[in-house]
C-alpha positions as CSV (number, residue, x, y, z in Angstrom):
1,X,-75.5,-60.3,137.0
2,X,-79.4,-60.2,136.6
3,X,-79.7,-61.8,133.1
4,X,-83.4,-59.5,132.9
5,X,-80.4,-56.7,132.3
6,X,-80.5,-55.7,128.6
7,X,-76.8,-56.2,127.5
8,X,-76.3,-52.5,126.7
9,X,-76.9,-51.8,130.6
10,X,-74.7,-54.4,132.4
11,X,-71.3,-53.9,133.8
12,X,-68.8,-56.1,132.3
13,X,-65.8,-57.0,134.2
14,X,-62.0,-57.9,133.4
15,X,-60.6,-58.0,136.9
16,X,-62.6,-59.1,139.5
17,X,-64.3,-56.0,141.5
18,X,-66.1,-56.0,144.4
19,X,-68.3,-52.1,144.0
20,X,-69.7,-52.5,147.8
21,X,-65.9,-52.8,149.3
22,X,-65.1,-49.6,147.5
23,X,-64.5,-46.4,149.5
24,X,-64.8,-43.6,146.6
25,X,-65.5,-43.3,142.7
26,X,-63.7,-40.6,141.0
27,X,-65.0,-39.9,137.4
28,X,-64.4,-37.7,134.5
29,X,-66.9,-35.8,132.7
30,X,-66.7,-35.2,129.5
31,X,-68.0,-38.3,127.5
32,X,-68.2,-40.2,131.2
33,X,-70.7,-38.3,133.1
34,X,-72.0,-35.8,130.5
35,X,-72.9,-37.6,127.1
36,X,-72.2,-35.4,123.8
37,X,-74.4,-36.0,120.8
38,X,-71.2,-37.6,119.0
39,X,-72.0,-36.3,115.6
40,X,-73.4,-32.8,116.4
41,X,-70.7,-31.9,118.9
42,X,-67.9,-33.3,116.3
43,X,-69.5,-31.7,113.3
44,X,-69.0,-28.4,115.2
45,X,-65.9,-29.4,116.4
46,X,-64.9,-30.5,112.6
47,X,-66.2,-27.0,111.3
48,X,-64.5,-24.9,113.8
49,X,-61.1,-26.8,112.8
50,X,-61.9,-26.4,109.2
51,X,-62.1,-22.2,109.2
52,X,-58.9,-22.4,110.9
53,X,-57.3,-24.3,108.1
54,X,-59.0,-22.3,105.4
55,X,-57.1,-18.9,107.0
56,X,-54.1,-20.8,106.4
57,X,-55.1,-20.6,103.1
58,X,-56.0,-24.6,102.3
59,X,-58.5,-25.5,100.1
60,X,-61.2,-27.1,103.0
61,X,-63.6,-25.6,101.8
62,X,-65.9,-27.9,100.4
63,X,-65.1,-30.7,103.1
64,X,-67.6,-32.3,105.2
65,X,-67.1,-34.1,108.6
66,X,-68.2,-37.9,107.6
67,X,-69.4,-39.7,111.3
68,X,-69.0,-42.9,109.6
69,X,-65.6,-42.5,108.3
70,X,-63.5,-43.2,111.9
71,X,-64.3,-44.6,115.0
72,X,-62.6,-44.9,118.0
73,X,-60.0,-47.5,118.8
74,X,-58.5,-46.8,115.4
75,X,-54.9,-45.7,114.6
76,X,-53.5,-42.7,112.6
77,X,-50.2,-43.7,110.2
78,X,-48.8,-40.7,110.1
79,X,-45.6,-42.0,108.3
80,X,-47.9,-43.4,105.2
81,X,-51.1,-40.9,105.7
82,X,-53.1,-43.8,106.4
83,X,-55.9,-45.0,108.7
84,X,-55.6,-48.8,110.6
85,X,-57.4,-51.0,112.5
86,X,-55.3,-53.3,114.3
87,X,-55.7,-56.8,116.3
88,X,-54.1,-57.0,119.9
89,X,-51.3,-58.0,118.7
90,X,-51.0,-54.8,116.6
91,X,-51.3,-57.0,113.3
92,X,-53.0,-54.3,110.6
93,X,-56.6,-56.2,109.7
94,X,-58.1,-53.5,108.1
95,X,-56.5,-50.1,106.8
96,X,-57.4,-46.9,104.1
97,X,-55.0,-44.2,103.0
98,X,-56.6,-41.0,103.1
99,X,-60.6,-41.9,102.6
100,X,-59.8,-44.8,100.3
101,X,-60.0,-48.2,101.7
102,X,-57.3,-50.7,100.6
103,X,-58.0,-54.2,99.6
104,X,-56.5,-56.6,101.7
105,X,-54.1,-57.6,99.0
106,X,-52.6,-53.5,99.8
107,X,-53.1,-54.4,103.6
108,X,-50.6,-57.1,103.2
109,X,-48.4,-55.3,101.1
110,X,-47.7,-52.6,103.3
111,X,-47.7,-54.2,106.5
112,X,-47.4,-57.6,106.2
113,X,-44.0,-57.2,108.1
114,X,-45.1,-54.1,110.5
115,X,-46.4,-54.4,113.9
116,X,-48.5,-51.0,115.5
117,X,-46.4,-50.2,118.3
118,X,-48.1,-47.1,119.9
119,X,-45.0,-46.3,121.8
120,X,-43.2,-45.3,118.5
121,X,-44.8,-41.5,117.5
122,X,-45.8,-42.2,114.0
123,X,-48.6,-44.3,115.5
124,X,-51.6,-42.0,117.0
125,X,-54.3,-44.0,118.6
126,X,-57.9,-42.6,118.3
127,X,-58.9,-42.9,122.3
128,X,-62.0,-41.0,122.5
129,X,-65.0,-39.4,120.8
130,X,-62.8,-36.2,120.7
131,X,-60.5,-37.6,118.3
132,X,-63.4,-38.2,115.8
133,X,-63.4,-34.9,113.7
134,X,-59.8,-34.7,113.8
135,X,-59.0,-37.9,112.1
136,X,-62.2,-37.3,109.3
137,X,-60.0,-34.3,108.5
138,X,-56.7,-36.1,108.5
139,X,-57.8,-38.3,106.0
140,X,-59.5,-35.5,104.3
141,X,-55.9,-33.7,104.2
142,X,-54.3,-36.8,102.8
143,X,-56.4,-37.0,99.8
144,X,-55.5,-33.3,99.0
145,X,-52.1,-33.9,99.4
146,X,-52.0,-36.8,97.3
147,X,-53.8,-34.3,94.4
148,X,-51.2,-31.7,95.0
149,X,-53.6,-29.4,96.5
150,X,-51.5,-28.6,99.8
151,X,-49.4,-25.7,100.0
152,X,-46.2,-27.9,101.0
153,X,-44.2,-29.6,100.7
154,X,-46.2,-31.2,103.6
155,X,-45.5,-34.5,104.8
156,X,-48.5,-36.7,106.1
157,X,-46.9,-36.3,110.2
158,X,-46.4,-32.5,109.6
159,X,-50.2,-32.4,108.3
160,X,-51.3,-34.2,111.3
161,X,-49.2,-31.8,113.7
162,X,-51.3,-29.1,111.8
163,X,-55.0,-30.9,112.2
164,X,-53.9,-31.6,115.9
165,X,-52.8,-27.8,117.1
166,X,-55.2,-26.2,114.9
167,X,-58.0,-28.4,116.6
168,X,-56.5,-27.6,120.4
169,X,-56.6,-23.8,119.1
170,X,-60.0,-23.8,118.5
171,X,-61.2,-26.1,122.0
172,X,-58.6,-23.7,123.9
173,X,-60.5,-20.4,122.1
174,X,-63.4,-21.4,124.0
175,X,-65.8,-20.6,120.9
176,X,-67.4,-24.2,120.9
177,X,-67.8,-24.4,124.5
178,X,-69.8,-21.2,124.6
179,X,-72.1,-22.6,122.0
180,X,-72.4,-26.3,123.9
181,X,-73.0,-24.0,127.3
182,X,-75.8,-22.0,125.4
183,X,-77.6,-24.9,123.7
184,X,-76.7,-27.8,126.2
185,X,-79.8,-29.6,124.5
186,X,-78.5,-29.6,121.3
187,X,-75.2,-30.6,122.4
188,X,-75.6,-33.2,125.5
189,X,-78.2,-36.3,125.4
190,X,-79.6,-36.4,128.2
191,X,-79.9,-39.8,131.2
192,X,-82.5,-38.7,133.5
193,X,-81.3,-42.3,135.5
194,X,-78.0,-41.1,136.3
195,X,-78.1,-38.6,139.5
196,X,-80.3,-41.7,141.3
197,X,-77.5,-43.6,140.6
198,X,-75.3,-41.2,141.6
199,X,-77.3,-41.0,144.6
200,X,-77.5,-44.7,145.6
201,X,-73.7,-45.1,144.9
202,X,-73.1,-42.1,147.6
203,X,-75.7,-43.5,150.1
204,X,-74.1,-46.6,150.2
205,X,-71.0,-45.0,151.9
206,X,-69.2,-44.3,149.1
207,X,-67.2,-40.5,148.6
208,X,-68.2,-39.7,145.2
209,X,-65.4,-37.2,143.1
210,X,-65.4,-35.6,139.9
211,X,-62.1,-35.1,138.4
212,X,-62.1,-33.7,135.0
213,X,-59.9,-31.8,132.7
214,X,-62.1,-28.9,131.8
215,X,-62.3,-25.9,133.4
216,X,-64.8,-24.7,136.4
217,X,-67.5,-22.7,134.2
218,X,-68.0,-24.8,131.6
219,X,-68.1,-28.1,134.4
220,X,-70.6,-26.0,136.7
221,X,-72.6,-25.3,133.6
222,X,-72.7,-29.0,132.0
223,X,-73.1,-30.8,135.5
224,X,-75.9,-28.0,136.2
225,X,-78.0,-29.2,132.6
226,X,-76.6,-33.0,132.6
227,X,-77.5,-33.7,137.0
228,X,-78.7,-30.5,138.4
229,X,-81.3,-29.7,137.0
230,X,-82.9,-33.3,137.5
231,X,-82.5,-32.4,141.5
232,X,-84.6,-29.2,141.2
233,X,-81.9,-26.4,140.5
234,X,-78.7,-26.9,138.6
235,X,-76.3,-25.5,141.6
236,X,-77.6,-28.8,143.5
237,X,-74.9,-31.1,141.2
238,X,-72.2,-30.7,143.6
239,X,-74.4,-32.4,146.4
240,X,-73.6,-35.5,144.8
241,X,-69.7,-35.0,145.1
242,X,-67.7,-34.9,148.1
243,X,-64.9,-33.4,146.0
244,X,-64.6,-31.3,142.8
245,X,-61.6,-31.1,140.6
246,X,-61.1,-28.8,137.7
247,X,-58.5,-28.2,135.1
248,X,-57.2,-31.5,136.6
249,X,-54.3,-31.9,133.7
250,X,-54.7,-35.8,133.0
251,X,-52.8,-37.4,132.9
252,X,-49.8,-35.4,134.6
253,X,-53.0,-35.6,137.3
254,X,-52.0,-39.3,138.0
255,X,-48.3,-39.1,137.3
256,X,-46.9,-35.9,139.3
257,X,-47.1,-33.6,142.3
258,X,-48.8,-30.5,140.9
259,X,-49.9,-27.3,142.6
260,X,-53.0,-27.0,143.9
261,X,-56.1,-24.0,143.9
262,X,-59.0,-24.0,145.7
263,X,-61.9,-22.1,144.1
264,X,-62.8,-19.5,147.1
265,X,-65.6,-18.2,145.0
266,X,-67.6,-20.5,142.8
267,X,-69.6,-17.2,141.3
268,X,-66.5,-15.9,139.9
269,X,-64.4,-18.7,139.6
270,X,-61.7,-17.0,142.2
271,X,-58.6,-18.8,142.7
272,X,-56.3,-19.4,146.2
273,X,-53.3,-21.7,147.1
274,X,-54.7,-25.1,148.9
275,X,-51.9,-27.2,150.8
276,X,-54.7,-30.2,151.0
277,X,-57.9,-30.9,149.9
278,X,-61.1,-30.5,152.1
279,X,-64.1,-32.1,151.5
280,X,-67.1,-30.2,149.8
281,X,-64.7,-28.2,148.0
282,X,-63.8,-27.6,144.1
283,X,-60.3,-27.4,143.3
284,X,-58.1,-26.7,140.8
285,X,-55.4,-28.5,139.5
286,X,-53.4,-31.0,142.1
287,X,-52.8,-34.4,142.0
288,X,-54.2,-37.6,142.5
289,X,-51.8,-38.1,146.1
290,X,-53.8,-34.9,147.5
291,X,-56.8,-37.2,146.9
292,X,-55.3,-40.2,148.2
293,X,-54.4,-37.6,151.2
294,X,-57.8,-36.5,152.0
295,X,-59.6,-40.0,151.6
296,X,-57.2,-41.8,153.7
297,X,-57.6,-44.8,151.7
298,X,-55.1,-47.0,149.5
299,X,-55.8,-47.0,145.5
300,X,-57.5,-50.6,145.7
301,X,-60.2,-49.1,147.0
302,X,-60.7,-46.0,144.9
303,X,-62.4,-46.6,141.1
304,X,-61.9,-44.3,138.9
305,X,-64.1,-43.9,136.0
306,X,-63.3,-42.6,132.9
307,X,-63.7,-42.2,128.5
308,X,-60.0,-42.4,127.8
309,X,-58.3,-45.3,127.4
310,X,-54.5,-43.2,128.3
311,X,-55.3,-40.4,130.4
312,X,-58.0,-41.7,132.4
313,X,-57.6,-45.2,132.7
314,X,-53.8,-46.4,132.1
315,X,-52.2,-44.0,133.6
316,X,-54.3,-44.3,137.3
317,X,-54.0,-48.2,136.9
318,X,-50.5,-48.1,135.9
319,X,-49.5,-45.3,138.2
320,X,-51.6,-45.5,141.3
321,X,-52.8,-49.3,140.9
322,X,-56.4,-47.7,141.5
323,X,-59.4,-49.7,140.1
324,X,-60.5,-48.7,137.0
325,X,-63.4,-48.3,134.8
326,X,-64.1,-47.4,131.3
327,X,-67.2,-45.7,129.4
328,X,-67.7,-46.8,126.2
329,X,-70.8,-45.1,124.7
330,X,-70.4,-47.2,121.8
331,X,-71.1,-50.6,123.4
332,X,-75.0,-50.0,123.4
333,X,-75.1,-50.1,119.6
334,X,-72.3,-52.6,119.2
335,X,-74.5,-55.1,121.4
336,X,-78.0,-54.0,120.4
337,X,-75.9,-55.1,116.8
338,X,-74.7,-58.5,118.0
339,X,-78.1,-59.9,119.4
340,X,-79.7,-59.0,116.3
341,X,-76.8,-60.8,114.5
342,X,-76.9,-63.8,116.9
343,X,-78.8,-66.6,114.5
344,X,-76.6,-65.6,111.5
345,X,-73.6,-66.1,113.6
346,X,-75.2,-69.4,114.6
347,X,-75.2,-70.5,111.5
348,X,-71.6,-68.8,110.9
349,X,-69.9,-71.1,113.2
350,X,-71.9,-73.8,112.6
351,X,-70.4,-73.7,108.2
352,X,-67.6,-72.8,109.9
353,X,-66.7,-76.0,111.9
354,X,-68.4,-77.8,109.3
355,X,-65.7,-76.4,106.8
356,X,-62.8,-77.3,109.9
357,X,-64.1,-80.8,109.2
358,X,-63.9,-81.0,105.9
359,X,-60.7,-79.6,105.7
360,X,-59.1,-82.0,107.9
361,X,-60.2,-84.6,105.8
362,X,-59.1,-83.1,102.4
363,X,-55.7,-82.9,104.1
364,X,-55.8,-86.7,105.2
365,X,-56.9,-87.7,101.4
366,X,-54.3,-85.5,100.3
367,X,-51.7,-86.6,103.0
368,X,-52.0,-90.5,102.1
369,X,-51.3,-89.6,98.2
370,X,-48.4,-88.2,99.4
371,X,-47.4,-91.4,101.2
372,X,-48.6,-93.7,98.4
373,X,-46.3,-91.6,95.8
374,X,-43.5,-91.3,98.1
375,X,-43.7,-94.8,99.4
376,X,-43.3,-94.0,102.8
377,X,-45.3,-94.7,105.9
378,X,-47.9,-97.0,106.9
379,X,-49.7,-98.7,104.0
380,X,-52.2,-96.8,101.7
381,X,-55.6,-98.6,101.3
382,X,-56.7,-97.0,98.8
383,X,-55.8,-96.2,95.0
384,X,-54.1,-93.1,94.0
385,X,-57.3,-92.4,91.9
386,X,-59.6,-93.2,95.0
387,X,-58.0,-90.4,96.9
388,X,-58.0,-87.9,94.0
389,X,-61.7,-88.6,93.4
390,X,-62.4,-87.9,97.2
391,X,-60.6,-84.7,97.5
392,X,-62.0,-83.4,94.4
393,X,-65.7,-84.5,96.2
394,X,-64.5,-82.5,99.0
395,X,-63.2,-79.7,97.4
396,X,-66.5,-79.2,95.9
397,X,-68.1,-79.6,99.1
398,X,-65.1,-76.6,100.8
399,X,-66.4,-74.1,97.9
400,X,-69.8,-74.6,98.2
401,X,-69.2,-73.7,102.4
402,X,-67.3,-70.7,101.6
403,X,-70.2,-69.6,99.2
404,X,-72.2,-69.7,102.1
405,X,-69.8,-68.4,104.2
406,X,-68.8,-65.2,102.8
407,X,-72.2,-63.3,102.5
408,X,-72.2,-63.8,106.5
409,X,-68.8,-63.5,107.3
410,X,-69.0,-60.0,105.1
411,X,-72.1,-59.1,106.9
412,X,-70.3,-59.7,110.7
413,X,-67.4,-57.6,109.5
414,X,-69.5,-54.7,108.8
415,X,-71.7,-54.0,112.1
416,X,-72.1,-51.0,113.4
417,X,-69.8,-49.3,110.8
418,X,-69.4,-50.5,107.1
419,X,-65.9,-49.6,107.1
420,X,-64.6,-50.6,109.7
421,X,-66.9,-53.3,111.8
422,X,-67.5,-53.6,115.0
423,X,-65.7,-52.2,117.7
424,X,-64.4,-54.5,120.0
425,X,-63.5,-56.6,116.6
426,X,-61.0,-57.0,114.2
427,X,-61.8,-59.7,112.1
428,X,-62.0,-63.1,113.9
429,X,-60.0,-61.7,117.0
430,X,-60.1,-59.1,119.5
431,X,-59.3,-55.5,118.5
432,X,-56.3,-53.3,119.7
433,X,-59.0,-50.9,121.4
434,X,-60.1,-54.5,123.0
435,X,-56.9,-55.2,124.0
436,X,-55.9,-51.9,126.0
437,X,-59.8,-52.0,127.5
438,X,-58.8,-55.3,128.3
439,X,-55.4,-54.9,129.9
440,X,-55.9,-51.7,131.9
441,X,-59.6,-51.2,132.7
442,X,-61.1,-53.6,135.4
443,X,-64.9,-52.6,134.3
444,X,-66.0,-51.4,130.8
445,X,-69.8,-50.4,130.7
446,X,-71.6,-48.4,128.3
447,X,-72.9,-45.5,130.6
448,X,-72.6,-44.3,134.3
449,X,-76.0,-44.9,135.2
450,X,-75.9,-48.3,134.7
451,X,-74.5,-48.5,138.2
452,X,-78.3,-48.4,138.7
453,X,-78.7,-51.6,137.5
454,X,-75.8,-53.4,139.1
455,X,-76.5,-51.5,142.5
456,X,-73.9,-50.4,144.6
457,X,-73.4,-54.0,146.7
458,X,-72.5,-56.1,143.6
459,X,-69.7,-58.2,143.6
460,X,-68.3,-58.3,139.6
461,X,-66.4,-61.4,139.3
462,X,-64.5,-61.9,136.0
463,X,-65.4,-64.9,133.6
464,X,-62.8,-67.6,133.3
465,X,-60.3,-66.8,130.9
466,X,-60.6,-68.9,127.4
467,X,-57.4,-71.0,125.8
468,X,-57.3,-72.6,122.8
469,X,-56.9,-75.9,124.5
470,X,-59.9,-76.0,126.8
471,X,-62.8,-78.4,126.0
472,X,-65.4,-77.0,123.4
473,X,-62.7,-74.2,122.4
C-alpha cells in the first residue's frame, strides 16, 4: 500500500484479500459505521447502570466511570473478581483484582499454573467498546465486596451476572438511545470521508449491506446524522445500501435459519412476513443464507465488516467462511503512539541484543568454570580466577544494560493506557485480543472510510509470516 498513507488510515491484512474481486460488503453499525464518543457514550451508559444498582439498594453512589481503567481485549475473572490481560497463548501478563493492580510477583502467584480458556464461563472477554462501562463497574463492585459493603453473600460471578442484566435492562429500556438520538452530536464523532467511500466501494460494482443488531428507529436515525445528512437529507443513507437489516440477532444471524420481516412502512416501522429478501429493502431479523440467497454469490466473495471480535467476525468466518473485517477504533491512537515511540524502541532493541550478547558470554565464562571444576570436557585455557574476574566484568556490564533498559521497557509497556499498555501487546508478545484479530479477521483497519484510501481495486496481500528461525529474527 501507498507508504504516503498515515498508518492510522491503512488497511492491514492477515489473509490475503483481493477488495476488487468482491461482490458485496455487509457491515455493522454501531462502533463500525457510526463512531460513539467512547467516553461520553460509556459514561452515560455507566450512569444509567449505576441508578439501577442503587434501587437495589447498593452503595454506588459515589462511583465514577474511569475511561482509563479497562480496555478492550481484556478478560473478566469472574471466579477471583479480577481483571487480566493475557498473551495468545492465554498466559496472564498483566492482571488487578477489583481496581488494584497486582505486582507481577501476585500475577505469578495466581496464575502461574492457569491458562485463559474463553470457552470455560468464568472467563468474559471484553470484545467491544460496549463492554467498557460494564467492567469499570465490575471492578468497582469487587472492591465493595471485598470491604463488606454488598448486600450478599455475593460471589464475584453472581456480581457480574448483576452488572451484566442490569446493563442489558437499561440499553433494552431504550432511555440512552433516546438521549444519543436527541443529541447525536454529543454522542457520535463524526467522518465526513465515509459516504464517498461508501460511494466508491458501491460504484465499483460492489452490493453494499448493513446488517446490524439494533433496531430500525434508532438505525434510520444514526445512519440519517452519521451518512445522510452529508448527502443533503438524512433519508438519503439508504441510497448507499442495496439491503437493510435490522434487529439482525448476531450472532444467531450467522448461525441459524431465523424468521424473516420486511419493514412495509419505514415511517412507522410496520412489520410483514418476507420468504426472501429483495433488494432496496430493510428487513428484520433473518439470516445470513437469505443474504447468501438474494446475492447469488458464495461467502468468499462477501466481506463482512464488523466491531466485535465473536458476533461479528468469528462467527461469519467460522460459520459461513465469509471474508472478514474488523474495526478497531483504537488502532489510530495505538499507532499515532508507536511512531512517536519508534527511536526509544530503537534504542530498546538495540540494549536489548547488546544484553543477548553479553549474556551468552557470561554463560560461556560461567560454563567453562563448570568444566574446569568438574574436569570434564575439552581443556580450559584459562584460570578459575580468570573466568571469575570476566563474569564479574560482565555482570557489571548486564546491570548497567538493564539500568538502561528498564526506564524504556516501562515506558513501551505503558502506551496508550498506563495500566494496561498497548493494545495489540502484552508485554514482549502479541496480545489475546491480537491473537483472535489475528486468527478470524482477514483485515483489521481503524475506520470504514479508510476504504478511501485503499480504493476499492486494491489487492491486500498478507506479509510473510515471521519464525524464530528466519535470518535477522
Amino acid at each position: 500500500m501507498d507508504e504516503t498513507i498515515a498508518p492510522e488510515r491503512r488497511l492491514f491484512c492477515n489473509r490475503t484479500l483481493n477488495v476488487r474481486g468482491l461482490r458485496a460488503i455487509g457491515f455493522d453499525m454501531d462502533y463500525t459505521l457510526v463512531h460513539y464518543r467512547t467516553e461520553v457514550w460509556e459514561r452515560r451508559a455507566y450512569e444509567h447502570l449505576r441508578e439501577r444498582l442503587a434501587a437495589r439498594g447498593w452503595p454506588v453512589a459515589e462511583l465514577d466511570f474511569d475511561p482509563e481503567m479497562t480496555t478492550r481485549g481484556l478478560i473478566l475473572d469472574t471466579e477471583l473478581g479480577n481483571v487480566v490481560k493475557a498473551n495468545r497463548f492465554g498466559y496472564v501478563k498483566r492482571a488487578a483484582h477489583g481496581t488494584r493492580m497486582l505486582d507481577p510477583a501476585e500475577v505469578r502467584r495466581i496464575y502461574g499454573r492457569q491458562l485463559v480458556d474463553l470457552r470455560d464461563r468464568r472467563w468474559e472477554f471484553l470484545n467491544t467498546f460496549f463492554s467498557l462501562s460494564e467492567a469499570c463497574m465490575y471492578a468497582q463492585l469487587v472492591d465493595l465486596a471485598d470491604a463488606g459493603r454488598l448486600p450478599g453473600p455475593l460471589g464475584y460471578a453472581e456480581i457480574y451476572r448483576i452488572v451484566r442484566s442490569s446493563l442489558d435492562a437499561a440499553h433494552m429500556e431504550g432511555a440512552l438511545k433516546a438521549e444519543v438520538v436527541g443529541d447525536p452530536e454529543r454522542f457520535v464523532e463524526d467522518d465526513p470521508e465515509l459516504p464517498l467511500a461508501l460511494m466508491d466501494l458501491r460504484a465499483s460494482g460492489k452490493k453494499l449491506l448493513l446488517v446490524t443488531n439494533s433496531e430500525w428507529a434508532y438505525t434510520d436515525a444514526m445512519m440519517g446524522w452519521a451518512i445522510g445528512r452529508h448527502l443533503g437529507e438524512p433519508a438519503r443513507w439508504r441510497e448507499l445500501f442495496d439491503v437493510v437489516v435490522v434487529e439482525a440477532g448476531k450472532p444467531a444471524f450467522f448461525e441459524t435459519q431465523r424468521p424473516l420481516f420486511e419493514v412495509v412502512d419505514v415511517q412507522r416501522g410496520w412489520l410483514a412476513p418476507a420468504r426472501t429478501m429483495r433488494e432496496g429493502g430493510v428487513f428484520h431479523g433473518g439470516s445470513a443464507a437469505h443474504v447468501e440467497h438474494l446475492l447469488g454469490v458464495p461467502g468468499e466473495d462477501i466481506l463482512y465488516v464488523g466491531d466485535h471480535i465473536f458476533a461479528d467476525v468469528h462467527v461469519s468466518k467460522e460459520m459461513l467462511r465469509w471474508r472478514t473485517g474488523l474495526v478497531l477504533r483504537e488502532l489510530e491512537a495505538e499507532l499515532r503512539a508507536l511512531e512517536a515511540f519508534r527511536e526509544p524502541q530503537r534504542e530498546l532493541d538495540r540494549l536489548m541484543a547488546e544484553k543477548e550478547r553479553l549474556e551468552h558470554r557470561f554463560s560461556l565464562a560461567r560454563l567453562a568454570l563448570l568444566r574446569l571444576e568438574r574436569g570434564h570436557g575439552p581443556r580450559v585455557t584459562e584460570s578459575p580466577e580468570q573466568l571469575r574476574a570476566r563474569m564479574t566484568e560482565l555482570r557489571a556490564r548486564l546491570v548497567e544494560r538493564d539500568g538502561r533498559i528498564g526506564p524504556l521497557a516501562a515506558r513501551a509497556g505503558t502506551l496508550v493506557n498506563e495500566r494496561w499498555g498497548p493494545l495489540m501487546r502484552a508485554g514482549n508478545d502479541k496480545s489475546h485480543l491480537a491473537r483472535q484479530i489475528e486468527r478470524y479477521a482477514d483485515l483489521y483497519t481503524s475506520r470504514v472510510s479508510n476504504f478511501l484510501y485503499a480504493t476499492p481495486f486494491v489487492y491486500l496481500r498478507s506479509p510473510r509470516g515471521s519464525l524464530p528461525h528466519d535470518p535477522g529474527a
